[in-house]
ZASEPA-746930 format. One record per residue: residue number from 1; x, y, z of N, C-alpha, C in turn; residue in one letter. Coordinates in pm, 1 decimal, decimal comma. Example, Ala and Ser with C-alpha at 12.3 -4.5 7.8 and 13.67 -1.06 7.14 Angstrom:
# ZASEPA-746930
  resi      n_xx      n_yy      n_zz     ca_xx     ca_yy     ca_zz      c_xx      c_yy      c_zz  resn
     1    1319,0    -569,0     780,0    1230,0    -450,0     780,0    1320,0    -330,0     780,0     a
     2    1285,0    -225,0     708,0    1367,0    -106,0     714,0    1290,0       3,0     787,0     s
END
This chain:
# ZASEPA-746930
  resi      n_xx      n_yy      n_zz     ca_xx     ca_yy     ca_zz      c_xx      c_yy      c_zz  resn
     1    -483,6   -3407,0    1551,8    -446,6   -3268,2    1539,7    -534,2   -3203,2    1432,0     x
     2    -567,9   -3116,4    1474,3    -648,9   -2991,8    1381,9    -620,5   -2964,4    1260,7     x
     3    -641,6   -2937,6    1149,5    -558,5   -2898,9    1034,5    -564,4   -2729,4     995,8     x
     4    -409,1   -2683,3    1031,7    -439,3   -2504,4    1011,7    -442,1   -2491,0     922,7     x
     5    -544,0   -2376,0     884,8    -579,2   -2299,4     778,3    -486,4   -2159,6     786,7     x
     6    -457,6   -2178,8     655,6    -386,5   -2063,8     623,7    -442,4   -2000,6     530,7     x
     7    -431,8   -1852,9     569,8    -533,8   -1787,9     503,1    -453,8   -1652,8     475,5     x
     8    -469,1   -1546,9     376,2    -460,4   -1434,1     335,7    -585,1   -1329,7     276,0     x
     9    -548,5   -1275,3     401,8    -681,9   -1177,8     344,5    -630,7   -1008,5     346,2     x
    10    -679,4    -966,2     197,3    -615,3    -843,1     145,2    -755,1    -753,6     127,4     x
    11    -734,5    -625,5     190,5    -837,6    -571,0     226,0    -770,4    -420,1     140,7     x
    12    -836,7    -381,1      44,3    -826,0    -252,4       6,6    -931,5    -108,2      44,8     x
    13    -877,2     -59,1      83,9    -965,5      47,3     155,4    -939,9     208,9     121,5     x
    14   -1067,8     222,4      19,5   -1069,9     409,9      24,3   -1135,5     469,1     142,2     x
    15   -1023,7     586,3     179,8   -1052,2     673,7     255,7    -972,1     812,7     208,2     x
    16    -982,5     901,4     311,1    -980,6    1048,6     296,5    -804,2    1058,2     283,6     x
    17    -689,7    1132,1     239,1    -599,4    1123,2     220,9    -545,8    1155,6     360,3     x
    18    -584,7    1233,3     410,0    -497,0    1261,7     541,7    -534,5    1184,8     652,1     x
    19    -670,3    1083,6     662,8    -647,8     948,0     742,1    -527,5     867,4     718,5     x
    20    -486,2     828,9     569,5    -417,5     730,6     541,7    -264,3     795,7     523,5     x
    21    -230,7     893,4     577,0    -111,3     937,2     602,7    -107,1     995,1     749,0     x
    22    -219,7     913,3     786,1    -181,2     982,9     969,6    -100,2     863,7    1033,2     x
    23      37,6     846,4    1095,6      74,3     718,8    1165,5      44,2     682,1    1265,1     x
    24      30,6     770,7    1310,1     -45,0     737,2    1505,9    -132,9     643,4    1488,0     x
    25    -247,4     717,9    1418,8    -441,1     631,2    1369,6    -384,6     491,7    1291,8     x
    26    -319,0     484,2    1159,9    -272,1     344,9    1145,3    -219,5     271,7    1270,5     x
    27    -161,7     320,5    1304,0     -59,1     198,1    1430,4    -152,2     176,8    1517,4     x
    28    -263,3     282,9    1545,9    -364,7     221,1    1612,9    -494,1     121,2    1617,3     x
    29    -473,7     171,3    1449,0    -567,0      38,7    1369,5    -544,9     -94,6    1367,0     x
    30    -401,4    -113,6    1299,9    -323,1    -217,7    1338,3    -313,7    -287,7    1534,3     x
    31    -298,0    -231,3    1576,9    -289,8    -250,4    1692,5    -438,4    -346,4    1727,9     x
    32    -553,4    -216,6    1713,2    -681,9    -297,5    1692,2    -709,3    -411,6    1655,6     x
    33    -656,8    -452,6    1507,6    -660,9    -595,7    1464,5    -571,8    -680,5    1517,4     x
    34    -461,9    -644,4    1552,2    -395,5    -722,9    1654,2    -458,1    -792,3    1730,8     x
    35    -495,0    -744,6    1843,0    -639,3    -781,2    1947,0    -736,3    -828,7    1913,0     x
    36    -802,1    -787,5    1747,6    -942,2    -892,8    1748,0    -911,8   -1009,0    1668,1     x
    37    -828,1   -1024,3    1613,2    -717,0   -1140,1    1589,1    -710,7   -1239,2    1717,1     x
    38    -672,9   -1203,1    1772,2    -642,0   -1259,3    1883,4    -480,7   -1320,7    1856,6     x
    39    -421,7   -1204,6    1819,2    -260,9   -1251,0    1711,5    -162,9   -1224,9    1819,6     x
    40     -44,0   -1270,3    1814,9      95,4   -1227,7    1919,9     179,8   -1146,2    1824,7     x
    41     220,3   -1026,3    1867,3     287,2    -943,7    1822,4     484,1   -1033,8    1851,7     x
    42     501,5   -1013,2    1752,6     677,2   -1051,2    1765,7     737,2    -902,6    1740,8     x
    43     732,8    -853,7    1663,3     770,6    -723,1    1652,9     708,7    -590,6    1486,6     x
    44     748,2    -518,1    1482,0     711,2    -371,0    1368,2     814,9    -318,0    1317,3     x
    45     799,5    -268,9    1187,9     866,0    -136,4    1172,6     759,0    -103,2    1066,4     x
    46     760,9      34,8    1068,3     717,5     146,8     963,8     800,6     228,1     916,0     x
    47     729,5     292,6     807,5     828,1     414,1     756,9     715,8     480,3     663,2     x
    48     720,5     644,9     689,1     642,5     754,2     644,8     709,7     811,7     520,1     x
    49     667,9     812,7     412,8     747,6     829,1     288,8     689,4    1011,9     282,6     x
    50     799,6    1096,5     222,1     769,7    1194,1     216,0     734,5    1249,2      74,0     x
    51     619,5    1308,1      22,8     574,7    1403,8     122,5     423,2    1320,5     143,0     x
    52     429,7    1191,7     116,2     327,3    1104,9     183,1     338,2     977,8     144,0     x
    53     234,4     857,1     225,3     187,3     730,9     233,1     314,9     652,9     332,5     x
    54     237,5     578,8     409,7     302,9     451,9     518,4     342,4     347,7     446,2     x
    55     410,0     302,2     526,0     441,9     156,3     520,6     484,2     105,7     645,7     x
    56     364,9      20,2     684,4     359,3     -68,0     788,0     420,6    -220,5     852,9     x
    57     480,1    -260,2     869,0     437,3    -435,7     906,8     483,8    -454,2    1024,6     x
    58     359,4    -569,0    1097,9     345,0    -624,2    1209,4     410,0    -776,4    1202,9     x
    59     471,7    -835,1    1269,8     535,1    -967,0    1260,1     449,2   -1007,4    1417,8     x
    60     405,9   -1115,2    1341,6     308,2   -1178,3    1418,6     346,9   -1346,5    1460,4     x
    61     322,5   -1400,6    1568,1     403,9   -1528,2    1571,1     285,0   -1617,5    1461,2     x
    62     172,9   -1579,3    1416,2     114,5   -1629,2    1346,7     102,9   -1579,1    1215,9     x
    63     180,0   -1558,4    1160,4     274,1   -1468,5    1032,7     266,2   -1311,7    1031,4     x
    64     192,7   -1249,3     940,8     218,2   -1121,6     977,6     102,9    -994,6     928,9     x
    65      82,1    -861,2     983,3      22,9    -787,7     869,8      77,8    -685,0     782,8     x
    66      42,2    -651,5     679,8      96,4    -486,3     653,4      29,0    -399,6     527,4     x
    67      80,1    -308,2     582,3      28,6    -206,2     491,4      89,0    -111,4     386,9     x
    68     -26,0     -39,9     333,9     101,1      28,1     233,8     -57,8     137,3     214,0     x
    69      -0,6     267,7     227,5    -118,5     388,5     209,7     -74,0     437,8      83,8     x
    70    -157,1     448,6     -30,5    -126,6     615,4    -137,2    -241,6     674,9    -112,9     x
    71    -215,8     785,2     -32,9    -307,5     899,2      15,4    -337,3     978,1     -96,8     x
    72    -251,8    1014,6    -221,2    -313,8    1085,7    -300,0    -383,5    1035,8    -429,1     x
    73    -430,0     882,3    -384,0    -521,3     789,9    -426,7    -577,7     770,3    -352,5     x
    74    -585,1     790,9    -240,8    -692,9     778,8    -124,4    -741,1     609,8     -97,6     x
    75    -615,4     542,1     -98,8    -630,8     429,4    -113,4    -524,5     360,6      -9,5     x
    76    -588,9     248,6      63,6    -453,5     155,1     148,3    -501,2      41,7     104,0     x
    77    -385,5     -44,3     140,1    -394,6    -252,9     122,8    -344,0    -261,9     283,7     x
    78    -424,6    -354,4     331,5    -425,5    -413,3     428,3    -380,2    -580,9     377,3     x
    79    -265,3    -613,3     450,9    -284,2    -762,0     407,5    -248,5    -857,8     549,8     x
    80    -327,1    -947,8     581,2    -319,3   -1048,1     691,0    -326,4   -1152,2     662,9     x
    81    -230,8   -1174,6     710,0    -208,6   -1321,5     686,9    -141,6   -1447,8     809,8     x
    82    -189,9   -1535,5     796,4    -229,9   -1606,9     931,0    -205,3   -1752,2     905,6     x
    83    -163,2   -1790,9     987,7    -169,5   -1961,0    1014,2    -227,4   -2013,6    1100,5     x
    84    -382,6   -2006,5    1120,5    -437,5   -2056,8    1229,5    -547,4   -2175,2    1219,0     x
    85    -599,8   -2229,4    1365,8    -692,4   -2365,9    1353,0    -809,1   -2274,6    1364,2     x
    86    -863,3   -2181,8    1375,8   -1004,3   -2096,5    1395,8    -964,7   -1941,1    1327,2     x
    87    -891,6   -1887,4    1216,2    -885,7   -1829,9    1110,5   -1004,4   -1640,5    1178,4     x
    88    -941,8   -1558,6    1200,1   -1087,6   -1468,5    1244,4   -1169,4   -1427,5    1062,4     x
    89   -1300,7   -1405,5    1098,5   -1355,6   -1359,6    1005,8   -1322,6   -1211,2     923,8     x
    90   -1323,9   -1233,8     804,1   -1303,4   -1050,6     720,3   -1420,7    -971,9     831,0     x
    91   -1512,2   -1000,7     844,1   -1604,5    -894,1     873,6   -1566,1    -859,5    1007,1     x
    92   -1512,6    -948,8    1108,1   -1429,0    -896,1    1203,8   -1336,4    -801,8    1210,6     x
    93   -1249,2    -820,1    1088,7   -1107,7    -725,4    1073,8   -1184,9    -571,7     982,5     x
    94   -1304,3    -603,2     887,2   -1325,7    -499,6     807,5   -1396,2    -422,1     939,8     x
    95   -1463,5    -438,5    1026,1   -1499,4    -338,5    1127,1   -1416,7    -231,9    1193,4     x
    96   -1299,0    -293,5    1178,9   -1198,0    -242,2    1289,1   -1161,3    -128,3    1149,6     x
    97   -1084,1    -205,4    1020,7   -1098,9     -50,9     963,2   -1192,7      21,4     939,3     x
    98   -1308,0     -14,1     926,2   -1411,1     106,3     902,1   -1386,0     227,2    1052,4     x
    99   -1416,7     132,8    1119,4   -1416,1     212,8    1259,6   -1301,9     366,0    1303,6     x
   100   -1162,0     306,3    1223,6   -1060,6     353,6    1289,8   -1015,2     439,3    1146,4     x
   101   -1073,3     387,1    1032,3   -1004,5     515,5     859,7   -1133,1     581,8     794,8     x
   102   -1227,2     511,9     897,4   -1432,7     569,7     783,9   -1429,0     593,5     665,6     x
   103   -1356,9     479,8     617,9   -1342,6     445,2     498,3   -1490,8     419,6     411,2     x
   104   -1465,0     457,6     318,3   -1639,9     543,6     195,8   -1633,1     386,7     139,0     x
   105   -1511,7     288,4     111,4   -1523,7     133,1      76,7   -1394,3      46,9     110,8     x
   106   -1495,2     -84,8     133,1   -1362,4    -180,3     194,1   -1390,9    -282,6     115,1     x
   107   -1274,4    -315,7       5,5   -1306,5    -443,3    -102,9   -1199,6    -551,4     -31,6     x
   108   -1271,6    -661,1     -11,0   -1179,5    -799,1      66,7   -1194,2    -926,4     -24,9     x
   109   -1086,1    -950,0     -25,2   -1048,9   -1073,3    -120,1    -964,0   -1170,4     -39,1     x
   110    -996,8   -1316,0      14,3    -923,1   -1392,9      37,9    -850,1   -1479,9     -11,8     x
   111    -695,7   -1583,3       9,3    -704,8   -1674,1     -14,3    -652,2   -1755,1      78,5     x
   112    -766,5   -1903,7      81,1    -687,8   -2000,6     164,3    -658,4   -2113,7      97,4     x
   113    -559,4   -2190,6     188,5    -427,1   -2321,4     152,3    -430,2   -2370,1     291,7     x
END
């Protein structure tokens, strides 16, 4: 048997304030990494704090992701975290946010066990 790697990878990302308080575009981001994950969704909840920033999480049968936006820091944490035998790469998952928040920087820090 294979030995899984478990891994956490926390991705902080500046972008524009009203990307990171849009929920639709997050859930669609998320969604995105879902898929290049190649992860199983178990289930979500969010919640839109007023008069801004998300809070995300995805429950994944291979643990989970989530988020947390302060838009008037222009700042989100992405965190994924995984129990897998082939682990996807940061530069895989950092594409998907650049792509989906055009985020100006994406600082990624892992850890694995």
């Amino acid at each position: 048997m294979d030995p899984i790697d478990y891994r956490t990878q926390v991705f902080t990302v500046t972008a524009d304030a009203g990307t990171l308080n849009d929920h639709a575009l997050l859930s669609r981001c998320v969604d995105e990494l879902i898929t290049v994950g190649n992860f199983t969704r178990i289930d979500g909840v969010s919640h839109q704090f007023k008069p801004q920033g998300i809070t995300m999480v995805a429950l994944l049968s291979e643990s989970h992701i989530a988020l947390h936006t302060w838009p008037e820091r222009q700042t989100a944490k992405f965190v994924v975290a995984t129990c897998q035998n082939d682990p996807v790469p940061s530069k895989d998952l950092q594409r998907v946010l650049q792509f989906h928040l055009k985020a100006s920087r994406i600082l990624t820090s892992e850890i694995n066990s």
